[in-house]
N, C-alpha and C positions, 0 to 999 in steps of 0.2 A: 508624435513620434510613434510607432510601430515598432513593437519588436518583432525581429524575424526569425530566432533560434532558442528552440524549446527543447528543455531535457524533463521529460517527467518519469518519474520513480512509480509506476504504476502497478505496485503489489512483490509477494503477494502479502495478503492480509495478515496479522502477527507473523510477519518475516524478516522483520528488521530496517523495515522502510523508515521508523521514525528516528533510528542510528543513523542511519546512512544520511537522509535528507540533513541530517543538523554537522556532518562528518562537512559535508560540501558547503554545506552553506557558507563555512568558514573560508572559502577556497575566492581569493579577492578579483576572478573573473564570470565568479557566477551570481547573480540576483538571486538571491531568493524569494521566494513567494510571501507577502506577508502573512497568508493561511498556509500553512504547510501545505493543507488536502482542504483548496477549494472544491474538487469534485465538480469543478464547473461542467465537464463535457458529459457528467453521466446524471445530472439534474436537471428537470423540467424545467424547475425553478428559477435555478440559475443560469440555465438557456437561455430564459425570458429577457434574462438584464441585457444580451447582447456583449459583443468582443468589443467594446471600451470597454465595459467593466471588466472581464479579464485583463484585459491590457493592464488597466488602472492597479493590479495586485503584485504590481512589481514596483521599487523606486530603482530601476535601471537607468544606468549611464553608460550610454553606446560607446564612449571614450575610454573606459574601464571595463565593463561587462563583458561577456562575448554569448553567455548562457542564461536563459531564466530558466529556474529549477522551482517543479512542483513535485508534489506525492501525494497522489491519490488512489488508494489502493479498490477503490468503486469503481475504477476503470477497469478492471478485470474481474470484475461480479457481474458480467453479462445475464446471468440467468436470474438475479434478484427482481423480485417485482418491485422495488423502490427505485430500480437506476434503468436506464435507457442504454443504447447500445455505445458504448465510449469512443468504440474505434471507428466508426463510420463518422461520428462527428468531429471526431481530430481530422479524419481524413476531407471531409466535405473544408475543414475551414484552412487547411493546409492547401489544397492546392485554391480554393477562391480567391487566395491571400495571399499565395508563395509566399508560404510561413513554413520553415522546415522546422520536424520533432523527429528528436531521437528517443527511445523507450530504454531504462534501465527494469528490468524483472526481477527481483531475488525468489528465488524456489526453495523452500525448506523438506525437510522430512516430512512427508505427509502427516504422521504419528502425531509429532512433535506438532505441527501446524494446529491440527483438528484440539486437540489435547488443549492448546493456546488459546484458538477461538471460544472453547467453554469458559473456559475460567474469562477471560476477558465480557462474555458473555453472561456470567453470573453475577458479576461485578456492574456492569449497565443492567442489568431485569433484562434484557434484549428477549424477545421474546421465542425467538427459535433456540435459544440455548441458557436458557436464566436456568434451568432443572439440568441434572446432570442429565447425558447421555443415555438411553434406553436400550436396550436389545442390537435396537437400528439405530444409527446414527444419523439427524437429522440432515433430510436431502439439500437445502440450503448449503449444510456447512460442509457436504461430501460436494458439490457443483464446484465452489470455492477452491478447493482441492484439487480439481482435474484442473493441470497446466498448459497441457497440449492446448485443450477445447478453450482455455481462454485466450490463448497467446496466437490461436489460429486467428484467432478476429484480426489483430496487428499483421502477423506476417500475408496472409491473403489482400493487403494493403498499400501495405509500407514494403521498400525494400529490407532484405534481411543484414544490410549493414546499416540502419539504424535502429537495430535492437540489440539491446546484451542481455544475455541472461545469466545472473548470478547464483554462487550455492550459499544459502544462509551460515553453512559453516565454512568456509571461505572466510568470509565481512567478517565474524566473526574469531576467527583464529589468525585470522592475515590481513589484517585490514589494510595495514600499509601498502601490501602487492596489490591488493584488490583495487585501493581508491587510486594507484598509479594506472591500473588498465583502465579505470573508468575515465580519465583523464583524459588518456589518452583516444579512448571513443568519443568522446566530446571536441575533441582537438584544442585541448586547454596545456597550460605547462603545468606538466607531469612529474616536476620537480618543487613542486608546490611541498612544505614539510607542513603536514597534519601535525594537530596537539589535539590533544586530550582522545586519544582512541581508546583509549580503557573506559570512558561514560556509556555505562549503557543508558541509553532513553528509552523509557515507556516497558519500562522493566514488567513481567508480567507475573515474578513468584507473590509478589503482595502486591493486591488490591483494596481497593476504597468501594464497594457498593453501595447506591445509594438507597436509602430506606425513605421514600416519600412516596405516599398511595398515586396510583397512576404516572408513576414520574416516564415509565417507559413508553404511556401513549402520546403523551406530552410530549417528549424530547422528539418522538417522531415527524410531527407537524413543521410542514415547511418554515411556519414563522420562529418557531423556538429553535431551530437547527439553523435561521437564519443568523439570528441573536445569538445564538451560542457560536457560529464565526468569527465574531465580530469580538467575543470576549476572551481579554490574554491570560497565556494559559496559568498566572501566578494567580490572577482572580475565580480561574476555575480549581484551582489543587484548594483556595478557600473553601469555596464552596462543598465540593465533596470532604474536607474535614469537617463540617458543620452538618450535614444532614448525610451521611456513609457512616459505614460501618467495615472492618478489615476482613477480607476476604487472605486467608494466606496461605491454605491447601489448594494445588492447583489438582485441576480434575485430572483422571488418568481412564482411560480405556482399558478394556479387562481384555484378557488374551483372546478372548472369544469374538469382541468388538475388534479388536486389531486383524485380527482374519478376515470377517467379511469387508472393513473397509481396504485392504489389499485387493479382495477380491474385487470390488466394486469399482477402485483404478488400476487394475492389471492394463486394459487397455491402452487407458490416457497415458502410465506410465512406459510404456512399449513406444506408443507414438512419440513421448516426450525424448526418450534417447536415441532411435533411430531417424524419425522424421528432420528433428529438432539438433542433433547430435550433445544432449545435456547429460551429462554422466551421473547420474543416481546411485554408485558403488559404492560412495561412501554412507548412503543412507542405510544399509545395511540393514533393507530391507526383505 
């Protein structure tokens, strides 16, 4: 069996992707993915396995189901040299397969974003942002940031009615409106009553960093990132209680840093509300 209808939650990064993805999953005509963020389309790796084995990351039933839902927030890291380009390979296996995807985007305050990925960053060793932030802010996690230039990849693509683009304070403050329009972009019943919207997931004011020599060159290698898919996530919250330590200060940018990172997406963010028509007033930035 083939499934033919794809919703994936692709970013952005600390945006609330892993609220939202567990919001739905509850919703009893969408599959979830048994990996949240397989990342299958933006890995070499996992390119290699081939579309069974994506296939095979659902327990869909076409009699029930109508949605498989993934989030994978590496499909809009276009510029990382670890991932490949996302949206040319949705696009290449969508139409060989008349497989339709629809794209959910959450967009947060740039500030707030960049500010998240450190601390989330100091908490893995990740190597572009294990130290706080410098003078400059590293170019990785400012690419990350420009929304225009990722989401151009999708719409040069896809038509522009199978993408939503969300405000992380939206999901956040309204979840209930929110996950009724996503609903209704999916073409799912939108009278669906959600529970538990007050859990945040993957909360990011306290972290667990882990304290084992080389753990961050390790975790990078295809085979340890493969095995680490593969294990649920109550056996991984073990793990980081037994060799982490609490990270519970989140990093903050100094006013000096907040200026030139403005300065650095004045652009993307110009092309994001006019191009795009995404309203950034309430970033208040």
């Amino acid at each position: 069996m083939q499934i033919d209808n794809f919703a994936l939650i692709i970013g952005t990064m600390k945006g609330g992707t892993t609220s939202l993805f567990n919001y739905l999953a509850k919703h009893p005509q969408i599959s979830p993915c048994i990996e949240k963020e397989p990342s299958f389309f933006s890995e070499q790796a996992k390119l290699a396995l081939g579309y069974d084995y994506y296939q095979s990351l659902w327990n869909y039933d076409p009699t029930v189901h109508k949605i498989a839902l993934e989030a994978s927030t590496s499909y809009t890291r276009a510029t990382h040299p670890y991932y490949v380009r996302a949206a040319e390979n949705i696009y290449r296996y969508s139409i060989n397969n008349k497989i339709k995807f629809k794209f959910i985007y959450i967009l947060r305050n740039p500030i707030d974003r960049i500010e998240s990925h450190y601390t989330h960053g100091r908490a893995w060793g990740y190597g572009e942002t294990k130290h706080d932030p410098t003078e400059e802010v590293n170019r990785e996690v400012l690419e990350t940031t420009k929304y225009a230039m990722q989401i151009e990849e999708y719409y040069q693509r896809f038509s522009s009615e199978s993408i939503l683009l969300l405000d992380f304070v939206d999901l956040k403050q309204q979840p209930e409106s929110i996950l009724k329009k996503i609903c209704q972009f999916l073409e799912i019943d939108d009278n669906y009553d959600f529970e538990e919207l007050n859990t945040v997931h993957n909360r990011g004011k306290t972290r667990t960093t882990i304290k084992l020599p080389g753990w961050y060159k390790i975790r990078r290698t295809d085979y340890v990132r493969a095995i680490s898919d593969s294990i649920p996530i109550k056996t991984k919250k073990i793990f980081r209680s037994c060799f982490g330590r609490q990270v519970s200060e989140p990093i903050k940018l100094s006013p000096e840093q907040k200026k030139l990172v403005l300065s650095e997406l004045q652009t993307d963010l110009e092309q994001l509300r006019s191009q795009y028509g995404f309203d950034i007033s309430q970033w208040n930035l």
